[in-house]
Z-matrix of the N, CA and C atoms (Angstrom, degrees):
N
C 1 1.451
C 2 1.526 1 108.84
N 3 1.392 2 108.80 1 126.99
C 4 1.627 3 101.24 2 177.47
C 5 1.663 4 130.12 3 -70.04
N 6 1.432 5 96.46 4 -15.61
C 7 1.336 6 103.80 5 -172.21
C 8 1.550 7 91.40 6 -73.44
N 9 1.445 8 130.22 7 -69.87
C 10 1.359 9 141.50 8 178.61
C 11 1.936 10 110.42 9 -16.74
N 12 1.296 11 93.52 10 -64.64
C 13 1.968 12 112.40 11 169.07
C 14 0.732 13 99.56 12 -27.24
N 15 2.036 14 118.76 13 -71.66
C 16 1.075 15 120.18 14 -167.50
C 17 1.682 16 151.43 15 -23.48
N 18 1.849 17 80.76 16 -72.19
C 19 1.197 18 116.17 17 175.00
C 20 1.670 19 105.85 18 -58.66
N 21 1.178 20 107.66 19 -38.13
C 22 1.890 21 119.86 20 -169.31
C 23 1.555 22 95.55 21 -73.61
N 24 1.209 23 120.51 22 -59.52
C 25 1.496 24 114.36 23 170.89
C 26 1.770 25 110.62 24 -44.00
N 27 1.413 26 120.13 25 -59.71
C 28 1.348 27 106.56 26 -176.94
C 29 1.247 28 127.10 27 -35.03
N 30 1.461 29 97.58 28 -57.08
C 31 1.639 30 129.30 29 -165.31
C 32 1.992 31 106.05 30 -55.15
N 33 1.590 32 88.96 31 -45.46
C 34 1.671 33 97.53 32 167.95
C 35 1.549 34 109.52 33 -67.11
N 36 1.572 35 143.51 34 -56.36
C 37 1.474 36 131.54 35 167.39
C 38 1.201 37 102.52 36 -40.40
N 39 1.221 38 131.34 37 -64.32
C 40 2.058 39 114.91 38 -164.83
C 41 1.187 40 110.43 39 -54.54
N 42 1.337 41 129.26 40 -34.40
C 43 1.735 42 137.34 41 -170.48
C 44 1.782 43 83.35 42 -46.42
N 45 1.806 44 90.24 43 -73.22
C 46 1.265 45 119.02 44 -140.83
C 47 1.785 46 102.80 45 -58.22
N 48 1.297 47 101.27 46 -27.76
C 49 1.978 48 100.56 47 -173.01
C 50 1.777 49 95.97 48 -91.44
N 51 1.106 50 137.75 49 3.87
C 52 1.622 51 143.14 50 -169.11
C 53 2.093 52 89.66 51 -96.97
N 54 1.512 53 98.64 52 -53.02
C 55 1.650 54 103.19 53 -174.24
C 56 1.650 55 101.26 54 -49.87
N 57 1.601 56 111.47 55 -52.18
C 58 1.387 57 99.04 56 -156.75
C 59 0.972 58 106.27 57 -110.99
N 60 1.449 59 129.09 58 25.74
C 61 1.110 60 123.02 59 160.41
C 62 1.994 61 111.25 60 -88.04
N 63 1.326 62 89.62 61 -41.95
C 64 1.883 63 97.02 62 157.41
C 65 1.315 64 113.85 63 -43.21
N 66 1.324 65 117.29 64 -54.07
C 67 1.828 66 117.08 65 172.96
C 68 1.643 67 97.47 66 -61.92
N 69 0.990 68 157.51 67 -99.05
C 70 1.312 69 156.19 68 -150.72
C 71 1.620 70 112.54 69 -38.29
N 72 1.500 71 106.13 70 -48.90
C 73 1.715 72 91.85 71 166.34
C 74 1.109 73 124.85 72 -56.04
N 75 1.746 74 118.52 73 -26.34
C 76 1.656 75 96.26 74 177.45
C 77 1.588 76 97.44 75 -78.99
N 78 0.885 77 141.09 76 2.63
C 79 1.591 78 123.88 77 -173.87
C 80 1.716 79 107.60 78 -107.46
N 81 1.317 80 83.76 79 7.47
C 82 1.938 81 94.84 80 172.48
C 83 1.782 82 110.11 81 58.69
N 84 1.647 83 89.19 82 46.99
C 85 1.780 84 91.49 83 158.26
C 86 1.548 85 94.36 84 -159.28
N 87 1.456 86 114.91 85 147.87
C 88 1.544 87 140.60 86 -172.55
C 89 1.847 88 94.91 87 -86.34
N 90 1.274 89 93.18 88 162.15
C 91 1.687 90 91.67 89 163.46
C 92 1.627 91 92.75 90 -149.86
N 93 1.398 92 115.99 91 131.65
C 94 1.288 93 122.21 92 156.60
C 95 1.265 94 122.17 93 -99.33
N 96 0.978 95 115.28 94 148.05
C 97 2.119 96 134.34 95 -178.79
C 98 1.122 97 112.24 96 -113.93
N 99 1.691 98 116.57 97 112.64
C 100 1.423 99 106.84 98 -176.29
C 101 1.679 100 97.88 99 -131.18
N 102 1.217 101 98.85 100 163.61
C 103 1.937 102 102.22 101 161.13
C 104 1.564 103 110.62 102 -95.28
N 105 1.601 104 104.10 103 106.87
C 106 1.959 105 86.30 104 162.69
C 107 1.403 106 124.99 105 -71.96
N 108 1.420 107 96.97 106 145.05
C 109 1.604 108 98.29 107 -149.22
C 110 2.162 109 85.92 108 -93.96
N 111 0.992 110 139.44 109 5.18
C 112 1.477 111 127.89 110 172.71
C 113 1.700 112 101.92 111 -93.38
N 114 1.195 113 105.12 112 -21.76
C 115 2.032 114 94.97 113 -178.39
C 116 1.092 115 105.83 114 -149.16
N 117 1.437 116 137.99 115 27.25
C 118 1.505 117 140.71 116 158.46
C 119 0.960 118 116.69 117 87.17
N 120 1.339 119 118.90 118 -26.72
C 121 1.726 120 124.15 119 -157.80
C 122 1.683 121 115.41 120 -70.58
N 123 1.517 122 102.44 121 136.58
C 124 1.563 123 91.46 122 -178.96
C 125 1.499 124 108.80 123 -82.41
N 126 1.273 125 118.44 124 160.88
C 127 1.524 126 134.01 125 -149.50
C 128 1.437 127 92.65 126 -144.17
N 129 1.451 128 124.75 127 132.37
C 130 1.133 129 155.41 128 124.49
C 131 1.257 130 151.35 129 -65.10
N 132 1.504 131 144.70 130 91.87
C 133 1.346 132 152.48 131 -150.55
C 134 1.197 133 111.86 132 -108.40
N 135 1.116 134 152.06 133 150.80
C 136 1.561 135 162.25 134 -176.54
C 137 1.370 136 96.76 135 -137.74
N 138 1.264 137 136.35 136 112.22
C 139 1.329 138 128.90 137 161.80
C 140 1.265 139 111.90 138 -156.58
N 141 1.629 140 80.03 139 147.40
C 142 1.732 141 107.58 140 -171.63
C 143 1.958 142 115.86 141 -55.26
N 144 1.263 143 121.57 142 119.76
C 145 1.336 144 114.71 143 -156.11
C 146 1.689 145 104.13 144 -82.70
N 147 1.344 146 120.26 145 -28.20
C 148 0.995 147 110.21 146 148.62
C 149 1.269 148 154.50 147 -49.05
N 150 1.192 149 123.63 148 -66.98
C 151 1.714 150 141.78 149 132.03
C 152 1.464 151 124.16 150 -7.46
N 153 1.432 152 93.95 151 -60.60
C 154 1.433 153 128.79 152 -159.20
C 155 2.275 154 117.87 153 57.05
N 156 1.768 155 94.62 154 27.74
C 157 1.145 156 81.54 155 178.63
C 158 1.944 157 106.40 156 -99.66
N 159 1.401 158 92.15 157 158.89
C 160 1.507 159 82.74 158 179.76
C 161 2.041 160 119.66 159 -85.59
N 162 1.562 161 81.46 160 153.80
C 163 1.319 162 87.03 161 -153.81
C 164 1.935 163 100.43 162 -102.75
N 165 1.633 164 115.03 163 -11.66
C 166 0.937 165 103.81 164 173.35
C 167 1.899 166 88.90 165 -170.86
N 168 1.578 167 100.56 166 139.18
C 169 1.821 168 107.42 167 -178.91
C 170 1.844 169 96.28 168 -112.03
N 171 1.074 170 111.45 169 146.40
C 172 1.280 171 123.78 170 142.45
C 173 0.863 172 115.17 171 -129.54
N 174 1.481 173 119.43 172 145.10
C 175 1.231 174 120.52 173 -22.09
C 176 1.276 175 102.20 174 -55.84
N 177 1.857 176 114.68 175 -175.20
C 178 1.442 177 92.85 176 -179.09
C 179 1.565 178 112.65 177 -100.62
N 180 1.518 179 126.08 178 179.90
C 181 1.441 180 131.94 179 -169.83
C 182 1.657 181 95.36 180 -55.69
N 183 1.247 182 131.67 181 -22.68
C 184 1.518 183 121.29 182 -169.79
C 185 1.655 184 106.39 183 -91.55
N 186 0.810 185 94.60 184 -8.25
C 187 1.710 186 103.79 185 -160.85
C 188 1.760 187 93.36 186 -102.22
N 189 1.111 188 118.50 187 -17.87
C 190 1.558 189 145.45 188 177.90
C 191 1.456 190 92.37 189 -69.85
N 192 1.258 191 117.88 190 -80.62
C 193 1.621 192 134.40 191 -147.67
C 194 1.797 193 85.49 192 -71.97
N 195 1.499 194 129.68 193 -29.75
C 196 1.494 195 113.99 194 -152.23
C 197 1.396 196 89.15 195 -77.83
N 198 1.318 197 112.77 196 -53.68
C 199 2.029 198 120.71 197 162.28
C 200 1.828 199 105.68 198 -4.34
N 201 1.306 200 89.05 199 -81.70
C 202 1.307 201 114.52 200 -159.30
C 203 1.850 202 109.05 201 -62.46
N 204 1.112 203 115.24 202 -19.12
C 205 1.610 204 124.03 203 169.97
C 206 1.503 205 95.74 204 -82.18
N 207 0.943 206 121.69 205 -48.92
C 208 1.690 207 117.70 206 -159.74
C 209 1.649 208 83.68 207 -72.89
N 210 0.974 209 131.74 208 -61.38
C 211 1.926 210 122.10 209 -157.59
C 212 1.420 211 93.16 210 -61.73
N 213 1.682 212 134.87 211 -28.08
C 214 1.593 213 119.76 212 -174.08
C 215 1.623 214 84.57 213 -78.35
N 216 1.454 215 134.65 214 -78.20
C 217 1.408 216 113.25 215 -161.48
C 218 1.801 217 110.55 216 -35.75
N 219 0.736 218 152.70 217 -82.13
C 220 1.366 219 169.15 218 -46.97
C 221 1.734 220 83.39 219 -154.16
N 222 1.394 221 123.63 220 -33.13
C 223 1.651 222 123.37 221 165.42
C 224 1.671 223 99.97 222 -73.22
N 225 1.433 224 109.06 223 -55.71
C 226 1.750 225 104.43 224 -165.84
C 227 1.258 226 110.39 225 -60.03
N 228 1.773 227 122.86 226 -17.50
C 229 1.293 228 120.93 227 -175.18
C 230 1.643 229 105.09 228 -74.33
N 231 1.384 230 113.95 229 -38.13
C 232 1.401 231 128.80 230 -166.11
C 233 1.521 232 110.80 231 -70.13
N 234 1.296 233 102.16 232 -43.58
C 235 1.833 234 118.40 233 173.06
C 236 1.654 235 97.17 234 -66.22
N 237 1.260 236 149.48 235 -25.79
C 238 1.111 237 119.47 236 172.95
C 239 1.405 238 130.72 237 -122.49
N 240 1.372 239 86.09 238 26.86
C 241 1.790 240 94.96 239 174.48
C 242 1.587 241 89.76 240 -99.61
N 243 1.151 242 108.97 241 -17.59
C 244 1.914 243 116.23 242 -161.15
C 245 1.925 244 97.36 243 -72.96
């Protein structure tokens, strides 16, 4: 069942970003885990807790925006075959 996967895949990222995010506090940087909500993809942050700037994205913010161009073409293609 895909929904089941799903959820089992999630459940495995939180494990997995809780472990190393414990490793990163001792090295005095946070990591947040988010879902981008324009192309699904889960996203990874490294950032400095002081600062609070980020110190490393996965994927990265460009690799973000190339996502997000391809799903607008890939709508305008759909809107005009429609």
């Amino acid at each position: 069942n895909v929904q089941q996967y799903a959820q089992a895949t999630k459940e495995v990222m939180q494990v997995a970003a809780q472990q190393i995010q414990g490793y990163l506090k001792e090295s005095g940087r946070n990591l947040n885990v988010s879902v981008d909500e324009s192309t699904g993809y889960y996203v990874a942050r490294v950032v400095n807790p002081e600062t609070g700037e980020v110190v490393r994205s996965l994927p990265s913010e460009e690799t973000l925006r190339i996502a997000r161009s391809i799903d607008q073409m890939r709508g305008m293609l759909v809107n005009q075959k429609a």
